[in-house]
N, C-alpha and C positions, 0 to 999 in steps of 0.2 A: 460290570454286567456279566462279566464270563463267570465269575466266581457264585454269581448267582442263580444262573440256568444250567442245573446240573447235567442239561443235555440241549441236545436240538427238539426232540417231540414237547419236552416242556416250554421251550418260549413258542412250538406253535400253538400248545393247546392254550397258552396262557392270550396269546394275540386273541386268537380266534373267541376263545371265552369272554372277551373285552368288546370285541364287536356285537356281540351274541346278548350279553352282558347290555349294555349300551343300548339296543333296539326294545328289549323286551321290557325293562323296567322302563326306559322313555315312553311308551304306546301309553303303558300302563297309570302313567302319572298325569295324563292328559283328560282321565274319563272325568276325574268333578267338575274339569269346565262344559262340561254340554248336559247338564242337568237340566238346563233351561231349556235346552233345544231338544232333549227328551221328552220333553211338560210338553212342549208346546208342537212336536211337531206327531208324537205318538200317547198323548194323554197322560204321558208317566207321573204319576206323585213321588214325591222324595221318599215316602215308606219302601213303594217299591224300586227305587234307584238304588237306595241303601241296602235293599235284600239285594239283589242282584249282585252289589261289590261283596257284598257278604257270601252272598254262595259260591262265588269263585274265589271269596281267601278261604271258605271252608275246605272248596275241592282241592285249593293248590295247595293248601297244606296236608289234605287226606294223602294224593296221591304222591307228595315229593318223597316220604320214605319210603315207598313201593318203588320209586324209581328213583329213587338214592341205592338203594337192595341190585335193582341190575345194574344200576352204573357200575357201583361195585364191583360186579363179576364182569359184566362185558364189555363196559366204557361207556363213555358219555354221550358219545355220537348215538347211539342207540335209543335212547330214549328222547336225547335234542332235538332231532331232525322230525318226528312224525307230534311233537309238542306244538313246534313251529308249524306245520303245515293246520293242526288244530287253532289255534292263535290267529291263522291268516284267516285261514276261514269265516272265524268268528267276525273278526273287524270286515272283511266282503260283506256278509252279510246285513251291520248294521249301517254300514254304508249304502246298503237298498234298500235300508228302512225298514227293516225285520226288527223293531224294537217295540212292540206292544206285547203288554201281557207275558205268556209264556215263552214269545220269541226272545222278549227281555232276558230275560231268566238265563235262557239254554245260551244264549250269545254270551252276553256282556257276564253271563254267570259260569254256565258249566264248562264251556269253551277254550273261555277267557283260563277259567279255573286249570285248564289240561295244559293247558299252552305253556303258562308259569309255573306249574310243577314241575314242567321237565326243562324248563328255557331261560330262567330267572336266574336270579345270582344267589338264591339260595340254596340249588343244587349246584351251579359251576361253582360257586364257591369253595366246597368240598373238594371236589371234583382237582380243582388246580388243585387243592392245596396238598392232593398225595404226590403231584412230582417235587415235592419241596421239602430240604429237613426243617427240622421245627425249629433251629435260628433266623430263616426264614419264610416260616409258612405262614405267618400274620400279614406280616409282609405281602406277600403273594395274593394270598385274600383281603388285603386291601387295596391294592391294585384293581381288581375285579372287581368290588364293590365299587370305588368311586370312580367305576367306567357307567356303571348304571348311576351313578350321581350325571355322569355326563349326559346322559341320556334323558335323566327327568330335568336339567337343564335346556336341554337342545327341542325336546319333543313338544313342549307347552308352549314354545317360542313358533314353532313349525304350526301346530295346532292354529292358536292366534291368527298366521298368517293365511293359513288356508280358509278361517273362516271369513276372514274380511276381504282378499280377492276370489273366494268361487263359494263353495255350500260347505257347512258342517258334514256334511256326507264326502265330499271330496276328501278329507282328514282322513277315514278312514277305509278309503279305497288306498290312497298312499299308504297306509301302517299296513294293511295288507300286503301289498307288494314290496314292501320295504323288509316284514316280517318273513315273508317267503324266500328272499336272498337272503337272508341269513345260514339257511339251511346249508350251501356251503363252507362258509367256515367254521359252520357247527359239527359235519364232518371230520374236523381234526381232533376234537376233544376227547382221543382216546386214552387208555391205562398208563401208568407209567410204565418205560421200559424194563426198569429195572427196580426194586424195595430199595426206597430208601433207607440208608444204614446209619439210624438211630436210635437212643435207646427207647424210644417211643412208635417204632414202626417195625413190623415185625408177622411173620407168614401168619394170619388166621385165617384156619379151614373151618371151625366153631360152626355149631349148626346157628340157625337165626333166634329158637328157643333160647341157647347159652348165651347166644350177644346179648339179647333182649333183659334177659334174669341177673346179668352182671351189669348192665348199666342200670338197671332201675334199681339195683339193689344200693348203690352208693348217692347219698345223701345229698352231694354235689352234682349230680346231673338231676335228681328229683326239683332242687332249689332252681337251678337253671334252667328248667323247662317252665318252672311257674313264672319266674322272672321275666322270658321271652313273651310271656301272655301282655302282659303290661305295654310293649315293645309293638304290638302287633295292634294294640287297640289305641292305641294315641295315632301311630301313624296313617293307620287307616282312616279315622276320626279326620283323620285334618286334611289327606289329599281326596277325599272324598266330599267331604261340607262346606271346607274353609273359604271357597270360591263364592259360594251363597251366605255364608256367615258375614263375609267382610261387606259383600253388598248389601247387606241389609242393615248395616250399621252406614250406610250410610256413601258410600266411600266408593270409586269410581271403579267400572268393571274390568279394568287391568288392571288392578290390585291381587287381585285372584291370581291370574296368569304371571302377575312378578313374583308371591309368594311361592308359587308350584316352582316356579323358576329358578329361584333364589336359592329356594331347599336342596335343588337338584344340583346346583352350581359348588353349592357350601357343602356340600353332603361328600363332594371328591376331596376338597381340603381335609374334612373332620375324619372318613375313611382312612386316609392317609395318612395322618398322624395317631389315630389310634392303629393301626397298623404296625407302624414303625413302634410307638410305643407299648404296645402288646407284644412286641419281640426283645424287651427288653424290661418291665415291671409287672408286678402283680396285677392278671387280667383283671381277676375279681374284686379289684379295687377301682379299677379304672374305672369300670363295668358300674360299681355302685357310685363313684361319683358325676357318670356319664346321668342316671336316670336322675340326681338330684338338682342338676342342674336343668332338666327337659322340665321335672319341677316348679323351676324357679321361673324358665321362660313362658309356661305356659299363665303362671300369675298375672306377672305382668303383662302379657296382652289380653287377656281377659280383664282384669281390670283397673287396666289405665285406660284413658280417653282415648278412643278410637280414631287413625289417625293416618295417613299415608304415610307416614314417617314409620310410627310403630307397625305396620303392616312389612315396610321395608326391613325395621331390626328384627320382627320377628322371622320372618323366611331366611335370614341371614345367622341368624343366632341357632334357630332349631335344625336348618340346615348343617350346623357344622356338627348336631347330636343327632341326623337325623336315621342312616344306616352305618353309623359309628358302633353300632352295638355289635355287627354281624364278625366282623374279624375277631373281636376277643373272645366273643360268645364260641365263634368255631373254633380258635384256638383250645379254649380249654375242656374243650372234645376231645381232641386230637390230644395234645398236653395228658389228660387222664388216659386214654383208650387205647389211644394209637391211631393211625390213619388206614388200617384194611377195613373196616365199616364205617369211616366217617360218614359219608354220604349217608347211608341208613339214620346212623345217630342224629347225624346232624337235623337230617328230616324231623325224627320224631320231638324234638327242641322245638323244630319251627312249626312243629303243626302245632302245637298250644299256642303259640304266635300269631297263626288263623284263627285260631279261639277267639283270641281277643280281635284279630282284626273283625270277625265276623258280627264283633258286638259295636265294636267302634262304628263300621258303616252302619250297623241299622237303628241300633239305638241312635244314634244320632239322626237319623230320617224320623223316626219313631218320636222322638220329642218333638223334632221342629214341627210333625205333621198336628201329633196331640196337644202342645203345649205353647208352639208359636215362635218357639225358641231353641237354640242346641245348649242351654247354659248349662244343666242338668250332665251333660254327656261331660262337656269340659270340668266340673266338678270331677267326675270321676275320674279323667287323667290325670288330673292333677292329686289327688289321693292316691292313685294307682304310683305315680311317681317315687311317694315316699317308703310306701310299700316295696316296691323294688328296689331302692336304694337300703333298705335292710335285708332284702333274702338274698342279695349277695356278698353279702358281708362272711357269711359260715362257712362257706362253698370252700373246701379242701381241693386246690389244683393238683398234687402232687400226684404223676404217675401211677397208678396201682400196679401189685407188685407184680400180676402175673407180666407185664409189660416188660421185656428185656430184648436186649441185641440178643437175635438169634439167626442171622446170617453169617 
């Protein structure tokens, strides 16, 4: 472990990033089970439950490169800390019932949106991963990730409980308060002490025009930003719907809650070992036979006979693909670029990400509401699938040149 934490600020920001990490994607993975309790206690229809998750993956994607760009410059407690107190708010609120109409919206949407732009493990992600060289910075960023696996395990199970001994409103009086302490050891996540001395890390002063016109220019980040689209609308699709999907086939309403569960449990294994094996083989392979197989699972439970059993393999199988993509995917950032605007970069990957989560949540409200059904949405995941198991096939990892030891 020594040989691993090139200093003492690095294992705090990585702890502290883990708990942070941990709450924010937990909250987050909870919202498809109270769509019923939406319906029924503020009039909400699934078209508008669906816009709602949609507007805040648009927002959390709009804003995570604007505040990937400061983290950059002035650490990550700076934008953490005032995301979280946005984040709490939001959940205070729909814990007093502020869920009709445009309360919907601005809560569970633009709120929610601010909170995970600057507090999700899509920007700590990053973030850890400039105290780390790049033998282990996958590593490092899979750590992170399958802390918020721990979390969308832990927080569905928490939900569950709070709805069956007090109110659906009580769930998010607790994520409120729970999201507010974070904000301490979201204070640790600042700069590294010192550039790590790799041939992939290295002082850029570059205006944000030069970043911006040298990553878009390379073929392999344009490939990657489409590819994360697919990424962001399957997952969204299914921690959003999947809880109304499974009950309407029939199947008992903790089926829902073990699926959310499952994903979140299996998600730290899958994490984990794309992690470790992202610091050791071709991302971009990994990367395309990670979406062929999300593929193949999504087949099969769409159409095989609908079942507690298959509800159980599936939370467990897409769980172990399910934020398995984010360590390789950031690695071969950092890998091409370097790590002084990961965070930036990384943002702008993920915000196509929102693209698709944006479409995932609503087109899928949007069918069920128009058509009676989400089959239409799961076609296009499953299409989407094989698609991205080809645009990363081209993707050139290899360091670009301007990239050298220059300490």
């Amino acid at each position: 472990m020594k040989n691993f934490f090139p200093n003492k600020r690095a294992l705090l920001a990585l702890v502290a990033a883990c708990f942070v990490v941990c709450t924010t994607m937990g909250v987050r993975q909870t919202f498809g089970l109270y769509s019923s309790e939406f319906e029924s206690s503020g009039g909400t229809s699934n078209t508008e439950f669906g816009l709602a998750i949609a507007i805040h993956a648009i927002f959390w994607g709009i804003f995570t490169p604007i505040f990937g760009r400061i983290s950059d410059r002035l650490g990550g407690y700076v934008v953490i800390v005032p995301a979280l107190v946005f984040y709490s708010i939001s959940m205070l609120l729909i814990g007093n019932n502020y869920i009709s109409g445009i309360w919907l919206q601005i809560n569970l949407g633009l709120f929610v949106g601010i909170g995970l732009a600057g507090a999700a493990g899509t920007i700590l992600t990053p973030m850890i991963s400039k105290h780390f060289p790049n033998e282990n910075r996958s590593k490092a960023a899979g750590i992170v990730t399958a802390c918020g696996g721990l979390g969308m395990f832990i927080f569905p199970i928490l939900a569950s409980v709070f709805k069956n001994i007090s109110t659906w409103q009580m769930s998010f009086i607790f994520f409120s308060i729970i999201l507010f302490l974070m904000c301490v050891p979201g204070l640790f996540v600042k700069l590294p002490q010192n550039s790590i001395n790799t041939e992939n890390s290295n002082i850029d002063n570059r205006s944000l025009k030069e970043v911006l016109k040298e990553s878009f220019a390379h073929k392999g980040f344009r490939l990657l930003i489409i590819g994360f689209f697919v990424c962001g609308f399957q997952i969204t699709l299914i921690a959003t719907h999947v809880p109304r999907y499974v009950q309407d086939k029939g199947l008992a309403d903790w089926t829902g809650m073990a699926i959310l569960a499952l994903i979140g449990f299996f998600n730290i294994i899958g994490t984990l070992i794309m992690g470790y094996l992202s610091d050791k083989y071709s991302k971009k392979t990994l990367l395309s036979g990670l979406y062929f197989l999300r593929g193949i699972t999504l087949i099969l439970f769409i159409f095989l006979p609908a079942s507690n059993l298959s509800a159980i393999l599936f939370g467990t199988s897409f769980g172990l693909l399910w934020l398995a993509t984010v360590p390789a995917t950031n690695g071969i950032v950092a890998q091409i670029f370097g790590t002084k605007n990961l965070s930036l970069l990384f943002g702008i990957v993920f915000l196509n990400h929102q693209l698709g989560s944006f479409l995932g949540a609503y087109l899928g409200g949007y069918f069920y509401d128009n058509f009676g059904s989400f089959d239409y949405a799961w076609y296009m995941a499953i299409i989407l699938s094989f698609v991205a198991t080809a645009l990363h096939i081209p993707i050139d990892e290899k360091p670009i040149q301007r990239v050298r030891t220059t300490i």
